[in-house]
N, C-alpha and C positions, 0 to 999 in steps of 0.2 A: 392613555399610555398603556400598552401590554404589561400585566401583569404575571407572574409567575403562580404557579398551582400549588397553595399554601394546605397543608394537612389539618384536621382537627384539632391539631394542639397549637396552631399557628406556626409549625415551621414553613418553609420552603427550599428547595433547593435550588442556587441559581447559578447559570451561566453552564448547564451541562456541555462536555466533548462526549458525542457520540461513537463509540470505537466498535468494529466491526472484527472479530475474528472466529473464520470458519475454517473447518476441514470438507473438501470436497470429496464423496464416497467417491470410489473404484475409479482412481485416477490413473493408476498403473501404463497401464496400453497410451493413453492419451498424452501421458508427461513425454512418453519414447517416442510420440509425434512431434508434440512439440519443441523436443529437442533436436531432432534430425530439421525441422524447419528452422530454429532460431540459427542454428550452424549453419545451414546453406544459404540462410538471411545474411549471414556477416560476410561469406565470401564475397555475394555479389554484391552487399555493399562497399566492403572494400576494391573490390573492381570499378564499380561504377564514379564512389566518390571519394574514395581514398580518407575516410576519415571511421576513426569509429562510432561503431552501432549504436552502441549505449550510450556515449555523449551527445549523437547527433541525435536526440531522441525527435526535435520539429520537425523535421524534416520526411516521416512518414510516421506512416498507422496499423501496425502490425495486424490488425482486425482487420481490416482491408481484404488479405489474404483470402482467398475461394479454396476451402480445406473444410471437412467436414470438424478436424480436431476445434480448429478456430471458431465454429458454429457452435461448437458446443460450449466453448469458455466464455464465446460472448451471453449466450444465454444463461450461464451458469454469473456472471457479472449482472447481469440486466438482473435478475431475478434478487440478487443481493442488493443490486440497490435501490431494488422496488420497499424490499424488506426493511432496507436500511429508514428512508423515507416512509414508510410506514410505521415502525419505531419510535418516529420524532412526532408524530400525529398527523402528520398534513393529508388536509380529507379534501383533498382540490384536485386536478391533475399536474402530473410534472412532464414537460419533454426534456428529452437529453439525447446527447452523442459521445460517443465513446472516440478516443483516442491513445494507442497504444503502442507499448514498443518494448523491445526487448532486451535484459540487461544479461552482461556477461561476466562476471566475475571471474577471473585467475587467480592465483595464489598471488597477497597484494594489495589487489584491489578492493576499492572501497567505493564509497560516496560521501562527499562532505556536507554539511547540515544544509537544508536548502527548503523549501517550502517549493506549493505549484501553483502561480497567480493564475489568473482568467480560470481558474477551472471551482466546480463548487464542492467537491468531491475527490479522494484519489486512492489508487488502490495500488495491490499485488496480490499476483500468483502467483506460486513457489515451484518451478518446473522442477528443481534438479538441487540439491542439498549435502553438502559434506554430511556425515555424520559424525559422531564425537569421537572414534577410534579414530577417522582419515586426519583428526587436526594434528597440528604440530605440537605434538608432547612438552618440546623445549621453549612453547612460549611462556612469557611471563603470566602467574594465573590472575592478573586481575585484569587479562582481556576478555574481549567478548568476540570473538573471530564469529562470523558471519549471520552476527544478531543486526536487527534495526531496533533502533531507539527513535522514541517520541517524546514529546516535549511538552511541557506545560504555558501554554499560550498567556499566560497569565503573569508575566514578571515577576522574581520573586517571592511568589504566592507561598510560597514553604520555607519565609524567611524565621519566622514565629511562630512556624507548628511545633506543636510539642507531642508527645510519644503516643501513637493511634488513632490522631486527626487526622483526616484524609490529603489534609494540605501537605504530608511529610516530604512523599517520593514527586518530587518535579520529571524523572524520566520513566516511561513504560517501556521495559526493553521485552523484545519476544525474540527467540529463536527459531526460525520459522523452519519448517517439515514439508517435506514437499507433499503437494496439496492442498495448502491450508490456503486460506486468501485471506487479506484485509482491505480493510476500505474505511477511511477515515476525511474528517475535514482537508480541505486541500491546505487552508493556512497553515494547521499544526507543521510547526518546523521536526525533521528527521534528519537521522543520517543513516549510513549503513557501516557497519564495522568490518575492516580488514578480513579478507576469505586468506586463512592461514593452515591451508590444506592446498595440493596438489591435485584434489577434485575441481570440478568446476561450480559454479553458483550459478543458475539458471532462474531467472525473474519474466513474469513479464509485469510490468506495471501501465499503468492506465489511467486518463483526468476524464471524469464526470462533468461537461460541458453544458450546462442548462441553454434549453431551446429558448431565448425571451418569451415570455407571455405575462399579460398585465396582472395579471390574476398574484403574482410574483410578490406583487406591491405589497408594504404591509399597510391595514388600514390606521 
């Protein structure tokens, strides 16, 4: 049976969630790509299939795209979740495939708590981002206008924490900056909170699809 890696004093930590959050240098020039593509992405989506972009997320692979900006955010992903995967130890080889798409936020819109089956891995990059003066002054302040929240996979786990165990906080909220990426387990359940700005919210997100290989197996 796998064992967890116990210190000298005999503790161990078990059951780690591995969370991933970076800022990508000199994004500038490259987010003004990817925003002219994810816009003229929704037109001809809505021409072709009359539905929208970001709900229809199965139905294409934004990475697809032949565009130098897109060469670079796949690499800029591949690379994080080489890292990510190296983080956790694993001294084997991993294949993967990327699968992406892009989210469009209005003033509004949101995302309801959801998780991303079949994939083992999932992310985001942050194209385009209200800032704190664009929000709406007159919301109530104990919202969180265009944070994502994460969740603790763990039921209840913070039912009998008491003050500066780590079990307290059951959600990780972050306000993401355009730039930044995360990538996290695919199971952790999120959501995203209501864009309450008349700017727009610019995503792209992305599932880390493991190639099979037996090697995979645990012994």
């Amino acid at each position: 049976m796998p064992t967890f890696e116990t210190d000298p004093n005999g503790f161990s930590r078990l059951w780690p969630t591995l969370f991933l959050q970076r800022e990508l240098p000199n994004t500038t020039a490259a987010n003004q790509a990817l925003q002219q593509l994810i816009l003229e992405r929704e037109v001809g989506h809505r021409e072709s299939k009359a539905t929208d972009i970001t709900s229809d997320y199965l139905s294409q692979d934004f990475f697809s795209i032949d565009h130098p900006v897109i060469g670079w955010l796949k690499s800029c992903v591949n690379k994080s979740v080489s890292d990510y995967l190296g983080e956790q130890g694993l001294d084997y080889q991993v294949d993967w495939a990327l699968q992406a798409w892009p989210n469009i936020n209005r003033r509004g819109d949101y995302h309801n708590l959801h998780n991303h089956p079949r994939s083992y891995l999932s992310g985001t990059y942050y194209v385009a981002m209200p800032t704190r003066d664009q929000i709406d002054a007159t919301a109530r302040q104990d919202l969180n206008p265009g944070s994502i929240s994460f969740f603790d996979p763990r039921a209840q786990a913070n039912m009998l924490a008491i003050k500066d165990d780590g079990q307290v906080e059951a959600e990780h909220r972050v306000l993401p900056t355009e730039g930044m990426l995360l990538l996290w387990p695919s199971f952790i359940h999120h959501l995203v909170h209501p864009n309450l700005s008349d700017e727009l919210r610019l995503s792209i997100s992305f599932n880390v699809v493991l190639q099979w290989r037996d090697d995979y197996l645990p012994s």
